[in-house]
C-alpha positions in Angstrom: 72.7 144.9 130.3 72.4 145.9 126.7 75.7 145.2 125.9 75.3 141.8 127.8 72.2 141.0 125.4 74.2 142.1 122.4 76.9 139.7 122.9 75.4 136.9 123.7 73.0 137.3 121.1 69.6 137.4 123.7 66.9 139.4 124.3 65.3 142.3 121.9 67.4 144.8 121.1 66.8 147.2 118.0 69.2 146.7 115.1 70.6 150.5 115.4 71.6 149.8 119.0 72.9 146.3 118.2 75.5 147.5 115.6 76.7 150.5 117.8 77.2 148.1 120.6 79.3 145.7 117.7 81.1 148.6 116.1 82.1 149.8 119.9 83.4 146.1 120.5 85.4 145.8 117.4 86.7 149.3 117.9 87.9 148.2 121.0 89.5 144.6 119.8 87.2 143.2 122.8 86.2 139.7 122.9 83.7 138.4 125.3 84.7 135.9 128.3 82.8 132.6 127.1 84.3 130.9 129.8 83.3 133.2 133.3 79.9 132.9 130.9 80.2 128.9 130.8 80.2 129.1 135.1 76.7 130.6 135.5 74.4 128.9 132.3 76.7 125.9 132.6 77.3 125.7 128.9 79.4 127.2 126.0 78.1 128.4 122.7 79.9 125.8 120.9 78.8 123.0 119.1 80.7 120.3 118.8 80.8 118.2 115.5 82.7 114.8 115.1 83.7 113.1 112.0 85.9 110.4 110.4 88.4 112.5 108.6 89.4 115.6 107.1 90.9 114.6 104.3 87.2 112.9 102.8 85.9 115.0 100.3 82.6 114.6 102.1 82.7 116.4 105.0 83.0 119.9 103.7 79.6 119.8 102.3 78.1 118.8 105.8 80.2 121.1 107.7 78.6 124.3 105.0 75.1 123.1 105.5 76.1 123.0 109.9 77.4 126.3 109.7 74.5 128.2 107.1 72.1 127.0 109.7 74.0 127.9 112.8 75.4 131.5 111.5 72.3 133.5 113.0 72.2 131.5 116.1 75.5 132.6 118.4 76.5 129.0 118.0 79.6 128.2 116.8 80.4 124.3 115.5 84.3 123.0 116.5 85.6 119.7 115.1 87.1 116.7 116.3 88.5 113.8 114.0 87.9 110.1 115.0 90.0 108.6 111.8 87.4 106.1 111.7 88.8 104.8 115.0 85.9 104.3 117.7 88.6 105.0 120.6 89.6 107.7 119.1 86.0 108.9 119.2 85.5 108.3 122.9 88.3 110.4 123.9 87.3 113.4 121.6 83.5 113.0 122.8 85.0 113.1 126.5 87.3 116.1 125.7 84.1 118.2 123.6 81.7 117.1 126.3 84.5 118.4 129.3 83.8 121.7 127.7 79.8 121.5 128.6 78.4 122.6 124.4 75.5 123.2 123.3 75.1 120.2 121.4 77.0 117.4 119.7 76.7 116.2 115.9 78.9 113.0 115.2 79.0 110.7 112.2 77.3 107.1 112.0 75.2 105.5 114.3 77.7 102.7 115.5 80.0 104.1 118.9 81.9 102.5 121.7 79.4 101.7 124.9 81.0 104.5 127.0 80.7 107.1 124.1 76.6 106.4 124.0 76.5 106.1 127.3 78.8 109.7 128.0 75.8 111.0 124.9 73.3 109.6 126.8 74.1 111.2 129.8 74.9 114.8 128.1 71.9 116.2 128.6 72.1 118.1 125.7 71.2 117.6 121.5 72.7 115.0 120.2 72.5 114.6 116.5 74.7 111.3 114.3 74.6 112.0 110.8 75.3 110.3 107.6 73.4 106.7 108.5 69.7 105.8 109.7 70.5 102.4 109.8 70.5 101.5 113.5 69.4 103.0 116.6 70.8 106.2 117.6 71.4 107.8 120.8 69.1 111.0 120.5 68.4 111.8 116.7 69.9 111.2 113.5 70.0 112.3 109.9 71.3 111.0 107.4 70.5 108.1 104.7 69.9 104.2 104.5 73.5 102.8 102.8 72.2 99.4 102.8 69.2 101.3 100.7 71.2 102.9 98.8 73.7 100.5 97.5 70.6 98.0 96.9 69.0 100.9 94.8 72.3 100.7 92.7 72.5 97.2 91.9 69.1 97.5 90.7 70.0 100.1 88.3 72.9 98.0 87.1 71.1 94.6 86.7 68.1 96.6 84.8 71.0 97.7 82.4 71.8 94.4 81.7 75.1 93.9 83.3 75.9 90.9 84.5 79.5 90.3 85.4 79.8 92.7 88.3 83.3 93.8 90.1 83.5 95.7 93.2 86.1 98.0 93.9 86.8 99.3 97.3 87.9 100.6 100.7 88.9 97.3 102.6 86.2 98.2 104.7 87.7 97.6 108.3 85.1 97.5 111.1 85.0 101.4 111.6 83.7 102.2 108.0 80.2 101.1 108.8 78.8 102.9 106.0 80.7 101.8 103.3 80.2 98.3 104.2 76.2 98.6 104.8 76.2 100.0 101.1 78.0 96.9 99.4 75.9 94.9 101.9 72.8 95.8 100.1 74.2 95.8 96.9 74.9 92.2 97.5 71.7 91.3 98.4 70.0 92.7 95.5 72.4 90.9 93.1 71.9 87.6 95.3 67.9 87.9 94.5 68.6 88.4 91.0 70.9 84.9 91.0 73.9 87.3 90.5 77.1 87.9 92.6 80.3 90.1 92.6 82.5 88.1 90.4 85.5 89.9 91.1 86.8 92.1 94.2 89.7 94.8 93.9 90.8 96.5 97.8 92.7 99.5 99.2 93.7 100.5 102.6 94.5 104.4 102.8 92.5 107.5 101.1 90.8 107.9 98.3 92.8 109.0 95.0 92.3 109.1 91.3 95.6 107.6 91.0 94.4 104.9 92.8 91.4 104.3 91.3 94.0 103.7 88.0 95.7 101.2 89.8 92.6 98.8 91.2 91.1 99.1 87.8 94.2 98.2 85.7 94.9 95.0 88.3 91.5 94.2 88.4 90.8 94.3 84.5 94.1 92.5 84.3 92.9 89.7 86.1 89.2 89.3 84.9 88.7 91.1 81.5 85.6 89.5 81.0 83.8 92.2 83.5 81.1 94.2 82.3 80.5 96.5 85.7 82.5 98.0 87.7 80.9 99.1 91.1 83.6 101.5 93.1 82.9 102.7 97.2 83.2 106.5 96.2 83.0 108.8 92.9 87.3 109.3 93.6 88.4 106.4 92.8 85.5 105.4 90.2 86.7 108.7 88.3 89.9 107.1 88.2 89.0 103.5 87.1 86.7 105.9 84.1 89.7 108.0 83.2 91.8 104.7 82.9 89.2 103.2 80.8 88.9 106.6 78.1 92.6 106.2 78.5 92.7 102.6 76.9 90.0 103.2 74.4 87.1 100.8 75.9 83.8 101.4 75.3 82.0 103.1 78.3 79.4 102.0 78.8 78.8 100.0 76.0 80.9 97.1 76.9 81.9 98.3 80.7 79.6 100.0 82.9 81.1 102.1 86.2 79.4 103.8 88.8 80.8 105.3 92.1 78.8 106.7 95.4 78.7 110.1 97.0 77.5 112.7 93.8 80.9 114.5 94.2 80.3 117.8 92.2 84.3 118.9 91.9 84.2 115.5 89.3 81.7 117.7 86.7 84.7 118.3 84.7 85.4 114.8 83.9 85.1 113.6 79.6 82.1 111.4 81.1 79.6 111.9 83.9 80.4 109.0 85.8 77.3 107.2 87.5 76.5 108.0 91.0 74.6 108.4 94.3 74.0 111.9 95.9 74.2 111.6 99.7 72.5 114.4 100.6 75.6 115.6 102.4 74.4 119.4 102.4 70.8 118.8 103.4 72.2 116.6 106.1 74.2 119.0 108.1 71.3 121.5 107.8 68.8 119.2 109.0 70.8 118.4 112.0 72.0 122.4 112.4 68.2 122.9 113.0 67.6 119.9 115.5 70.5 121.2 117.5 69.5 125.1 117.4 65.7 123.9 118.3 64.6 125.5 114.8 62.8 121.9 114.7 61.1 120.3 117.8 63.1 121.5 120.8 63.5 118.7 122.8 61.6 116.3 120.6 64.2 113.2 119.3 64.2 113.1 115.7 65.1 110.4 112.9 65.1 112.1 109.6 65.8 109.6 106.6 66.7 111.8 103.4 66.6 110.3 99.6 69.7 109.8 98.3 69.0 110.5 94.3 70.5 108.3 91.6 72.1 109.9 88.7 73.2 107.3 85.9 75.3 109.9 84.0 77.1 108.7 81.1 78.6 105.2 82.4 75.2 102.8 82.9 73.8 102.0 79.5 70.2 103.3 79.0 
């Protein structure tokens, strides 16, 4: 029964006994049965957590703050990929959920009527992440985009800027976020008797190359510009290098800011304006609500801050 308490992380046992018990197991190469485990408690020790891509820069951050908080816990977080596809979301729900977790994080607020209903149902914590703006199943965490972009477009007006382009992520259906952002960046323009003069899309991931390319066509085709609001810090670091590149003035005559507070951009010849998303802080938060470290049992909505940074590309 010791052992048993060891490896499933219950119960008191004292540290010396613990790490014999370990040490025996690892001497032995033996790994516990989670499954003949699953039959009698009727759940795994795996935590499932579902987001839009692996490829987004993003996610990583999340996923450390998940795992810091879960490390002590005998949870363990798997991930599914949606690719921003709400079908693809239902089936990996349905798959995680087949395997009865301990808890399911997901990204956004906005899912198919069968995968809220399937969370609903779970009977287990449910955490969405990233977005507070709409009604979640359980609990979320995560910040207001249509805050946040509004919050940006106040900075940029109070600058002075006036002829504002967007550059972005087409923003299909799925990409809720990016469009609640440039949603309330709009609206904050529109009260100030301003609009986005000038629009520049991609389909695809995120790239500095890319960010080159939108900012040459849309410079090309409206030179008269004096902002240049991109969806994410990638490609905004691109449209900056391109600008260094061609000798304008930054941000004298054109001001750029991105979203997200990527810190692998640091390195950049300019700090280029941005949002932070909270992306560490988020994945904790929602860690805790799922290993009970909060109010077991109690539905949460936690809005975080997102700080504004103007850097070195939004005139003072």
């Amino acid at each position: 029964m010791t052992v048993s308490r060891v490896l499933r992380n219950r119960g008191d046992v004292s540290d010396t006994t613990r790490e014999r018990v370990l040490e025996a197991a690892r001497s032995l190469g033996y790994v516990p049965n989670k499954i003949a485990g699953a039959l009698a408690s009727q759940r795994v020790n795996l935590v499932g957590v579902i987001i839009p891509s692996l490829s987004n820069m993003v996610f990583p951050e999340v996923m450390t703050g998940i795992s810091e908080v879960l490390e002590d816990t005998g949870l363990q977080p798997v991930v599914g990929v949606s690719n921003y596809d709400a079908d693809r979301e239902e089936r990996v729900i349905y798959e995680m959920l087949s395997w009865r977790p301990s808890g399911i994080i997901l990204a956004g607020v906005e899912h198919s009527d069968a995968s809220r209903a399937m969370l609903a149902q779970a009977g287990i914590p449910v955490v969405e992440i990233m977005d507070t703006d709409g009604t979640p199943v359980v609990s979320a965490v995560g910040i207001s985009h249509y805050r946040a972009g509004r919050k940006m477009a106040e900075a940029i007006i109070g600058a002075g800027y006036r002829r504002i382009a967007f550059l972005g992520t087409h923003m299909p259906v799925a990409d809720h976020r990016a469009r609640k952002r440039l949603d309330g960046f709009e609206e904050a323009l529109s009260r100030a008797g301003l609009s986005i003069v000038d629009r520049e899309y991609y389909t695809g991931g995120s790239s500095l190359l890319k960010g080159r390319e939108m900012t040459e066509a849309l410079l090309k085709r409206s030179p008269d510009v004096d902002f240049l609001y991109y969806s994410n810090d990638m490609i905004g670091a691109g449209g900056l290098l391109w600008c260094l590149d061609h000798g304008i003035d930054v941000p004298g005559k054109l001001g750029l800011a991105g979203f997200n507070g990527m810190e692998l951009l640091d390195g950049l010849p300019r700090k280029l304006a941005t949002m932070d998303a909270c992306r560490l802080e988020i994945g904790r938060r929602a860690a805790e609500i799922i290993a009970g470290k909060r109010s077991p049992g109690a539905p949460e909505i936690i809005e975080l801050e997102p700080t504004l940074d103007l850097g070195d590309t939004i005139r003072r």
